[in-house]
C-alpha positions as CSV (number, residue, x, y, z in Angstrom):
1,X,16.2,-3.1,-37.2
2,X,12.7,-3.8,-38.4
3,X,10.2,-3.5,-35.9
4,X,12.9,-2.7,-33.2
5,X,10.2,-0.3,-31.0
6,X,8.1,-3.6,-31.1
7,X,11.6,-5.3,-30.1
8,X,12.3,-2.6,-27.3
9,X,8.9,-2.8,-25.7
10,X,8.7,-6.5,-25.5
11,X,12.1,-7.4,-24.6
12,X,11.8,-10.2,-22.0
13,X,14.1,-7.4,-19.4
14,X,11.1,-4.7,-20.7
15,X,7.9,-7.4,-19.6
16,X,10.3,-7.8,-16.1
17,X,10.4,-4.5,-15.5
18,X,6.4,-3.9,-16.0
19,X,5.5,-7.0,-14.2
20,X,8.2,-5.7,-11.2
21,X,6.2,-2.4,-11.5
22,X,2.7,-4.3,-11.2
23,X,3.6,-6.8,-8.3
24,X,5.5,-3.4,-6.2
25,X,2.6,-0.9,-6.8
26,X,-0.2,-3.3,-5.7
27,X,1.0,-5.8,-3.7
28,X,4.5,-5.2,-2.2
29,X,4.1,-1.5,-1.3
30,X,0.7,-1.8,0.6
31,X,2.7,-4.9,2.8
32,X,6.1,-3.7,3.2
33,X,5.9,0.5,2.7
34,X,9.3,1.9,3.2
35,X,12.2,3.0,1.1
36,X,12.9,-0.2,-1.2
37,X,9.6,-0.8,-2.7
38,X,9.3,3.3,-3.0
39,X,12.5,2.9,-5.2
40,X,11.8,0.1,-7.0
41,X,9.1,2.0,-8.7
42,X,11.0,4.3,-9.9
43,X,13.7,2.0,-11.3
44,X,11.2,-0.1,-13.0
45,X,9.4,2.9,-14.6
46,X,12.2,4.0,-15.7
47,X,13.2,0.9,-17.9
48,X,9.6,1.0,-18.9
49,X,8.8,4.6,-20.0
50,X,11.9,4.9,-22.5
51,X,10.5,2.3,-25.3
52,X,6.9,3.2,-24.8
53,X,7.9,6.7,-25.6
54,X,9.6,5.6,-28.5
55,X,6.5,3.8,-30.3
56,X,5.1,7.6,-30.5
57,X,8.3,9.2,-31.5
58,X,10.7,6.2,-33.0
59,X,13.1,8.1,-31.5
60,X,15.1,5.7,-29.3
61,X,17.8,8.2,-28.0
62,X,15.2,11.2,-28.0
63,X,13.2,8.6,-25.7
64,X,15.4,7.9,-23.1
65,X,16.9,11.8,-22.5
66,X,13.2,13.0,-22.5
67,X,12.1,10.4,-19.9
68,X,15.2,11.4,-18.2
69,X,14.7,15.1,-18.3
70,X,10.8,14.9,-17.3
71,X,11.7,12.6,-14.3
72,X,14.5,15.5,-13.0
73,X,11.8,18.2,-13.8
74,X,9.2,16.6,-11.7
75,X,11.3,15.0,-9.1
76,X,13.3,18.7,-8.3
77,X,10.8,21.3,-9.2
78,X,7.5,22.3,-7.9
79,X,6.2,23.1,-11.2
80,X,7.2,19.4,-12.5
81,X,5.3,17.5,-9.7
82,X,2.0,19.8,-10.2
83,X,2.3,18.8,-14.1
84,X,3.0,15.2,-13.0
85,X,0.1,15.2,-10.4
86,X,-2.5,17.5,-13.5
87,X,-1.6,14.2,-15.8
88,X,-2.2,11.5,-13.7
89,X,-5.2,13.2,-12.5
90,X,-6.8,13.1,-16.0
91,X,-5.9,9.6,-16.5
92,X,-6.6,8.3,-13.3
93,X,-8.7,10.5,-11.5
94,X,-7.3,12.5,-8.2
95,X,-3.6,12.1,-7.6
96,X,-0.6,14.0,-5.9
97,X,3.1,13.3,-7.5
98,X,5.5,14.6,-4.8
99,X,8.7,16.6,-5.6
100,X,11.8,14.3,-3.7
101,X,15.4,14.8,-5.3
102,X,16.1,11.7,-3.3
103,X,14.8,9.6,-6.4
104,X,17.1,10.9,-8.7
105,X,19.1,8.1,-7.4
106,X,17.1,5.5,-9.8
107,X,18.2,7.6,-13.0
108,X,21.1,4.9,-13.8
109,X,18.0,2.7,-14.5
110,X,18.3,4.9,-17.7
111,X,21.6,2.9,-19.1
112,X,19.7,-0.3,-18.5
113,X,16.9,1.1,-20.8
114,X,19.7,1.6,-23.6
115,X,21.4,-1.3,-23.1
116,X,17.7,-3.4,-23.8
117,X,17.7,-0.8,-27.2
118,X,21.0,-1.8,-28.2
119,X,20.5,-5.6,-27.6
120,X,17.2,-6.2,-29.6
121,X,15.3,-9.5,-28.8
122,X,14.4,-10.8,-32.5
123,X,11.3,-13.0,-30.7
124,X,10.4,-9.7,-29.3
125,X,8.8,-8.5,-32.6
126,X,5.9,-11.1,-32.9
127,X,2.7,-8.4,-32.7
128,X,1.3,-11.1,-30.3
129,X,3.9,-10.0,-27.3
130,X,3.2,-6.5,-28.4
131,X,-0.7,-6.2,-28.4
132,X,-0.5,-7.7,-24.8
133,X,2.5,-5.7,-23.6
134,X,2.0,-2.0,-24.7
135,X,-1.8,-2.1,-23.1
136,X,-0.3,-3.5,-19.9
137,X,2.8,-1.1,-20.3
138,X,0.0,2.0,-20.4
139,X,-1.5,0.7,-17.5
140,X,1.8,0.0,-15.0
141,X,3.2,3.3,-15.8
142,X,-0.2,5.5,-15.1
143,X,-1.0,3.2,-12.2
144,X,2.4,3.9,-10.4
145,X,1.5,8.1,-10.1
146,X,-2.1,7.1,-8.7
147,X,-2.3,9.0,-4.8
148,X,-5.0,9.9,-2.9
149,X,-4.9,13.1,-1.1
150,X,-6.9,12.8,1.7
151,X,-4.7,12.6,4.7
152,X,-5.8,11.2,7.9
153,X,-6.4,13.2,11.3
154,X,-3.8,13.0,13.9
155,X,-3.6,14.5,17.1
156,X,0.6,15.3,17.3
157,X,0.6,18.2,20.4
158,X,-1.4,19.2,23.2
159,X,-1.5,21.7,25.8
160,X,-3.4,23.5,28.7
161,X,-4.4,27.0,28.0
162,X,-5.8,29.0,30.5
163,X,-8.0,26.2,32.2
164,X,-9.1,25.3,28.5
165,X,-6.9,21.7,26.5
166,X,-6.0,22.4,23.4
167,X,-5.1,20.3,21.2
168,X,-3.1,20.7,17.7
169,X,-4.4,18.2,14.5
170,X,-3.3,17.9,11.1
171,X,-4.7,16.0,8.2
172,X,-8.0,16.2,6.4
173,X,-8.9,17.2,2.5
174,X,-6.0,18.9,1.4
175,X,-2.8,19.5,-1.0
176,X,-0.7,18.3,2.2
177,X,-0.9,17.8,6.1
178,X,-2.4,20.6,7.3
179,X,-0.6,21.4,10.4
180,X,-1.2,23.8,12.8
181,X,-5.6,23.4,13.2
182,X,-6.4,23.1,16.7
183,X,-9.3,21.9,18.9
184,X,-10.1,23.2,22.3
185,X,-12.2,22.1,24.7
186,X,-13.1,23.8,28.4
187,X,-14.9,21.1,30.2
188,X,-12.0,18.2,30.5
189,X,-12.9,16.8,27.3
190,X,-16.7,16.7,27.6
191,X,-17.3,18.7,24.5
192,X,-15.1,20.3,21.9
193,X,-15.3,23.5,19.8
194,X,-12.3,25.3,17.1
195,X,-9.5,27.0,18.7
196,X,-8.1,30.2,16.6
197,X,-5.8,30.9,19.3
198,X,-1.8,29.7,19.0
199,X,-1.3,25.8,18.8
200,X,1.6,23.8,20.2
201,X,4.1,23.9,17.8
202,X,6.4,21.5,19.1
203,X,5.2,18.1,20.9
204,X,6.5,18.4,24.6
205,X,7.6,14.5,25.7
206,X,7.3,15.5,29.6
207,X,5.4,18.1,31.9
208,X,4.5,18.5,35.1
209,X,1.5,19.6,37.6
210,X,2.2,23.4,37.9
211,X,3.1,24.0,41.5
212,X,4.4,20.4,42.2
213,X,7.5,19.5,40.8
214,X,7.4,16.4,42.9
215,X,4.5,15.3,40.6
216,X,5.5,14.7,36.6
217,X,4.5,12.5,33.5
218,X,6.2,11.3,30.4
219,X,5.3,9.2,27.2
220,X,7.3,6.6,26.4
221,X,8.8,6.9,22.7
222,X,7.2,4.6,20.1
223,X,4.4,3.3,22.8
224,X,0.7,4.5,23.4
225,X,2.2,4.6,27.3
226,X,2.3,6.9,30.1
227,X,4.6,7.1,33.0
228,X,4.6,9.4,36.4
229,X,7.1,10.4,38.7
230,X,6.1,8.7,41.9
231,X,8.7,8.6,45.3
232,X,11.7,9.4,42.9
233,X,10.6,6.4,40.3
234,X,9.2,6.7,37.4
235,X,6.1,3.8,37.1
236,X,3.6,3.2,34.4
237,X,0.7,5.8,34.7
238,X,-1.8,4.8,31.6
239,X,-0.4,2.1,29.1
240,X,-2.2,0.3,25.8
241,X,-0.4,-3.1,25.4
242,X,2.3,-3.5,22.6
243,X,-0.3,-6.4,21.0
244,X,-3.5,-4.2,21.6
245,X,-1.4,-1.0,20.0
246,X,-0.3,-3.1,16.9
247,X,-4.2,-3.9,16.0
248,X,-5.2,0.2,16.9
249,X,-2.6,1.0,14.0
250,X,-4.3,-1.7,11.5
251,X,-7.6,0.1,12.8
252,X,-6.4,3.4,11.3
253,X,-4.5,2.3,8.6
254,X,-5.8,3.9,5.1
255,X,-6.0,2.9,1.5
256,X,-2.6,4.0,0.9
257,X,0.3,3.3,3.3
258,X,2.1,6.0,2.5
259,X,-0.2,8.2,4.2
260,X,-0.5,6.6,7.0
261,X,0.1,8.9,10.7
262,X,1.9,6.7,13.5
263,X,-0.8,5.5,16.5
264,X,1.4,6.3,19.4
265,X,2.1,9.1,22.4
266,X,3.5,12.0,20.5
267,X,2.8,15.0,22.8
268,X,2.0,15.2,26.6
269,X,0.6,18.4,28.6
270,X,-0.5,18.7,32.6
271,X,-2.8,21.4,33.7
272,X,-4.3,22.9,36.5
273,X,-8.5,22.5,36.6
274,X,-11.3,22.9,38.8
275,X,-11.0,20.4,41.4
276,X,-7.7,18.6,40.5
277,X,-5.5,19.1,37.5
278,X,-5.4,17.1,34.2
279,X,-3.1,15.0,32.0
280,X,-3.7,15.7,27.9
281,X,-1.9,13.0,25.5
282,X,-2.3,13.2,21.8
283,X,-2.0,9.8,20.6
284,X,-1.3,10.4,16.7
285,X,-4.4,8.3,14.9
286,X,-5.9,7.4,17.4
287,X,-6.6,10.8,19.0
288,X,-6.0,11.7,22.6
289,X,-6.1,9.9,26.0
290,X,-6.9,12.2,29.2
291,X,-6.7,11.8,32.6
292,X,-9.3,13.7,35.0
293,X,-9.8,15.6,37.8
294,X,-10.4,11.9,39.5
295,X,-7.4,10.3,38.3
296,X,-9.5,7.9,35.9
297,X,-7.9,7.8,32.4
298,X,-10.0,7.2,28.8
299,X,-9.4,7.2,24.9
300,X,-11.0,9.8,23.2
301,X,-11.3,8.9,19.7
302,X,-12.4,11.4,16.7
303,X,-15.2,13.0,16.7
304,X,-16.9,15.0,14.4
305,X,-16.2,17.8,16.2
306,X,-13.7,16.8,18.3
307,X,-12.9,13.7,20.2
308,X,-15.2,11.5,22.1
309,X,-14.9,8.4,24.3
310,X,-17.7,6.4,22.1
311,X,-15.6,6.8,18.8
312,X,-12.6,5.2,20.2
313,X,-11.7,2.4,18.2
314,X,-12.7,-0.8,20.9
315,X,-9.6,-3.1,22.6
316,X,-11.6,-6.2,22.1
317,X,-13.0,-5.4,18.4
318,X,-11.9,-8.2,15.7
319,X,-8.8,-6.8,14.1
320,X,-9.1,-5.2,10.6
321,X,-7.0,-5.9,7.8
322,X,-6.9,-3.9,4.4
323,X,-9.3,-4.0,1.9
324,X,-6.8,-5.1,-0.2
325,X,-5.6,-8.8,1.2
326,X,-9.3,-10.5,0.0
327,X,-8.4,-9.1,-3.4
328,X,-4.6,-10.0,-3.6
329,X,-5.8,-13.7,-2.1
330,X,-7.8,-14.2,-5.2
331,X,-5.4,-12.8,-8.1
332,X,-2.6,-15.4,-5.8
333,X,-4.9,-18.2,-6.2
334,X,-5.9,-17.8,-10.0
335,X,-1.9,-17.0,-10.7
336,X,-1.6,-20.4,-8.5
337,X,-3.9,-22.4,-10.0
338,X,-2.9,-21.5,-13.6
339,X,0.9,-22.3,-12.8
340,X,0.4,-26.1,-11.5
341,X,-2.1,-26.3,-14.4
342,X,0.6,-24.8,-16.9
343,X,3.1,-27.0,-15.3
344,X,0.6,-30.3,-16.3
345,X,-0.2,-29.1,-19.8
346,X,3.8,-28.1,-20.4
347,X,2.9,-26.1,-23.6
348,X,4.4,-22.0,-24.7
349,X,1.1,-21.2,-25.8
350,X,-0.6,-21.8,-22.6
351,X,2.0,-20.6,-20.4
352,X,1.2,-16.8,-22.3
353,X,-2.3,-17.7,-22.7
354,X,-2.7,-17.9,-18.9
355,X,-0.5,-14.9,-18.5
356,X,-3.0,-12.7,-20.6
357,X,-5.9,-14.5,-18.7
358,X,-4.3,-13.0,-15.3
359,X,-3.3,-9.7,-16.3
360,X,-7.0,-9.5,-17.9
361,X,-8.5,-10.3,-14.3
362,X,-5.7,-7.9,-12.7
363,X,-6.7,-5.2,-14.9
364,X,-10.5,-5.4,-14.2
365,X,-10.2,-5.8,-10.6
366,X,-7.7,-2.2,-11.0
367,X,-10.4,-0.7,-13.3
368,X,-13.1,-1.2,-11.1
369,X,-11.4,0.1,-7.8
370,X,-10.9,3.5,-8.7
371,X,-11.3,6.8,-6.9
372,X,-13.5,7.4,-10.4
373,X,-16.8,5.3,-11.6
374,X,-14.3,2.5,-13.3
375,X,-11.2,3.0,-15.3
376,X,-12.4,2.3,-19.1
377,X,-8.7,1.6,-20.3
378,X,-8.6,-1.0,-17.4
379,X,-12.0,-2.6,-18.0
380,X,-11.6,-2.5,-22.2
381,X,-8.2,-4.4,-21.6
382,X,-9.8,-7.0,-19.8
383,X,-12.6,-7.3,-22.3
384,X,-10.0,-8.6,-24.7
385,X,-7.5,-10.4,-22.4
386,X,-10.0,-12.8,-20.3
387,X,-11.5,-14.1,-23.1
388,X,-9.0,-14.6,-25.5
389,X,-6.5,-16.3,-22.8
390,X,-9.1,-18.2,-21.6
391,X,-10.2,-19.8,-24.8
392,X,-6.7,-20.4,-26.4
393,X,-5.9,-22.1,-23.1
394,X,-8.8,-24.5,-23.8
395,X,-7.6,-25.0,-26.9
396,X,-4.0,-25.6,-26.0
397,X,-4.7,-28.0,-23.6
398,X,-7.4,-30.0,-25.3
399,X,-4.4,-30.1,-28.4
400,X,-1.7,-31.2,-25.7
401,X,-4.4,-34.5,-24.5
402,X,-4.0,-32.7,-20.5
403,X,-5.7,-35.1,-18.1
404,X,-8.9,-34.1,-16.0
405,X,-7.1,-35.1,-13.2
406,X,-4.4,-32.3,-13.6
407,X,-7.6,-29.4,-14.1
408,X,-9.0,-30.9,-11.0
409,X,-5.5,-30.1,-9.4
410,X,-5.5,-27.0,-10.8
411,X,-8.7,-26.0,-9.4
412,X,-7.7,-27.2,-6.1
413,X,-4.4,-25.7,-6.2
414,X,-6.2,-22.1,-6.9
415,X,-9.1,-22.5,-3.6
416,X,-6.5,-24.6,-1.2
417,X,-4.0,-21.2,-2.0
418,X,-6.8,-18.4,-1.5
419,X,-7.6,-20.1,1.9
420,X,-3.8,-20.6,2.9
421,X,-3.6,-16.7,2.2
422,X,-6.8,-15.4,4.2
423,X,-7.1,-18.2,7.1
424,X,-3.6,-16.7,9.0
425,X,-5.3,-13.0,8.6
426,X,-8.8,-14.4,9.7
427,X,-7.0,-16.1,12.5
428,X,-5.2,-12.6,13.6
429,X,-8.2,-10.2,13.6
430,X,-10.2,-13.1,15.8
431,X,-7.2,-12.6,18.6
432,X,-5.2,-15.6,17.7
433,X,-2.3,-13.7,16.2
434,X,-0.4,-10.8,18.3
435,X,0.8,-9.5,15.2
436,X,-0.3,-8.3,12.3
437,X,3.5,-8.7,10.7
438,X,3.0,-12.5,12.0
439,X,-0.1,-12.8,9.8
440,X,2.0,-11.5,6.9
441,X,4.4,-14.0,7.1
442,X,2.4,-17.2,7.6
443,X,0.0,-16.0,4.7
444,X,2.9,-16.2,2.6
445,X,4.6,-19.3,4.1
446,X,1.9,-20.6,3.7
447,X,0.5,-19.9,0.0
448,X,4.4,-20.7,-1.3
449,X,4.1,-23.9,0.7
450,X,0.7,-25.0,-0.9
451,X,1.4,-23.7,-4.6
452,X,4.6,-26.1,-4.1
453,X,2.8,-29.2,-3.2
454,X,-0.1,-28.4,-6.3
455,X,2.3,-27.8,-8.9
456,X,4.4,-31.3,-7.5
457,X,1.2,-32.9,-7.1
458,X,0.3,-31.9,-10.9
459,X,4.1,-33.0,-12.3
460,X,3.5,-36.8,-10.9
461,X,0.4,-37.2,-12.3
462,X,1.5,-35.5,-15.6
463,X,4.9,-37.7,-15.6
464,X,6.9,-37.7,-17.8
465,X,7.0,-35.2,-20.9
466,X,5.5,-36.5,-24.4
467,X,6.8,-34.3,-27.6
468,X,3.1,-33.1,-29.3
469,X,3.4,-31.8,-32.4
């Protein structure tokens, strides 16, 4: 067929698949991490990658075995991911791709790539689809490999050496976790140096104070929360509230989800010091909590040498969200704003104008946040995009005779969203909120309830349809 890698790439089940592969990447993953949205890139990409292969080697069947064969090589082999991660790394600045045969599960995605070859979409040719889908296409499938490295520090086993607490970490600037660095300290947490000696290998979940079997503590799975042994009971000892523990793990959340280390009790250790004996807990993230000689108990967060009390992340600080929720706000609102407006003007050419317009702002809010000075691919794309959708929208709507009362409820549609988003996330780090989950759920409630009532509001004033030529 003539054109058909124009026809493969911009078949509507192609722009589905890039657009699934933009929403799970950078909105989806960072609010719902887990094994779904970490498949759901791989399916998507591989729909994706096959036809924009093919526009380098119009080879439709070679396409699809090589993107078959490279995601096997780098998905089973060491050598594969360290290629992957070499590539993305020049495109996108510093990035890890992880070997995990587990995702060779998404390879049937492959026979949905073919079955888009064999059923060519003739409206799929026009060079218009094309120039906006192959840029975008470029950008979905480099952004998907894009992973820091940096890991963050958590404490995961402790124990009582000799009268000194030492205390195993991973984490930091490296390939991977690096387990097995250790911090010791001989003064009951007052000051903290490196320990080259062995480090707890395994997290112990119980101990007891030597000499007195009487006298024992446990964490409680899951919980920052210590119990003791007391007159054949076992009653809470040390304890951070389930609410309070919830806004700690926001607190040490990073960029990127997937490298996020669990804020709970992982590890306990009891040991004999001058004047009393002491109770070590590594607490994951948020670093250790100790009981002294005096029975008095304290965070200690991370230091930078060590821990200390003053770095520990405050109970009654507002709660933090990601960096990321201000920016997906706005890119909800303007894809708001331009659907009740698209829904009042009720013309094709708007409805893909305003698509280009968002993408265009997508791509330069991507090409801007970068681990790199800007993405140039990113911020060129956007150079065309913005402009272009934003002036043939003009020009479609002036053509279609759209009302200044439907822009006006378009431009309220767009801020009334963005504040529907952010006010149930403002309202959770001032204390309102238990959960941060909660906040999740009301922002979206919320922003699906509002863009509903704009785009009604805007298809009553619009009424009925009128045929334009």
């Amino acid at each position: 067929m003539k054109n058909s890698a124009l026809a493969w790439i911009g078949h509507p089940l192609t722009v589905i698949a890039v657009v699934v592969l933009l929403l799970n990447d950078h909105l989806l993953k960072p609010l719902w991490p887990g094994l779904v949205t970490g498949k759901l890139s791989d399916v998507a990409g591989l729909i994706v990658a096959p036809p924009l292969l093919n526009l380098l080697i119009r080879r439709p069947c070679a396409s699809i075995l090589l993107t078959g064969a490279a995601f096997t090589l780098v998905k089973t082999t060491a050598v594969g991911a360290a290629l992957a991660s070499q590539a993305w790394t020049l495109v996108w600045g510093p990035s890890r791709v992880l070997a995990d045969p587990v995702d060779l599960i998404a390879l049937p995605a492959l026979y949905v790539a073919w079955w888009i070859w064999k059923h060519p979409d003739v409206r799929a040719v026009r060079l218009a689809r094309a120039v906006i889908v192959v840029p975008v296409t470029v950008l979905a499938v480099a952004a998907t490999g894009q992973v820091e490295i940096y890991k963050p520090h958590s404490a995961y086993a402790v124990d009582v050496i000799d009268d000194v607490i030492v205390v195993a970490t991973r984490g930091g600037l490296s390939p991977g976790p690096s387990v097995g660095a250790g911090l010791a300290s001989a003064d009951a947490g007052n000051s903290w140096s490196g320990w080259d000696g062995p480090v707890p290998a395994v997290p112990r979940m119980s101990a007891c104070v030597p000499g007195r079997p009487d006298r024992c503590y446990r964490i409680v799975p899951t919980r920052l929360k210590v119990e003791e042994s007391r007159n054949g009971r076992w009653v809470t000892a040390w304890e951070i509230s389930p609410r309070d523990q919830d806004r700690l793990a926001r607190a040490h959340a990073p960029e990127h989800p997937e490298h996020a280390e669990v804020v709970a009790s992982l590890g306990i250790a009891v040991g004999k010091l001058s004047g009393g004996y002491v109770v070590v807990v590594a607490n994951g993230a948020d670093g250790i909590a100790l009981r002294d000689a005096s029975g008095a108990w304290r965070r200690l967060g991370w230091a930078e040498k060590g821990f200390d009390s003053s770095n520990a992340v405050s109970l009654t600080a507002p709660g933090r969200y990601p960096d990321s929720v201000p920016a997906v706000a706005l890119l909800a609102a303007l894809a708001a704003g331009l659907v009740t407006l698209g829904c009042g003007v009720r013309r094709s050419d708007f409805a893909k104008a305003a698509l280009a317009l968002w993408v265009g702002v997508w791509a330069f809010h991507s090409g801007m946040n970068t681990p790199i000075l800007f993405n140039p691919f990113a911020v060129l794309l956007a150079a065309v995009l913005v402009p272009a959708g934003a002036t043939v929208m003009i020009m479609s709507a002036v053509r279609g005779g759209t009302r200044l009362r439907v822009w006006a409820v378009g431009t309220v549609t767009a801020a009334v969203v963005h504040y529907a988003i952010m006010t149930p996330f403002y309202v959770w780090s001032a204390g309102g909120l238990e959960y941060y989950a909660s906040a999740v759920g009301l922002s979206i409630t919320l922003g699906l309830a509002t863009i509903s009532m704009g785009v009604l509001a805007v298809i009553k004033l619009r009424g009925p349809r009128r045929d334009v030529s």
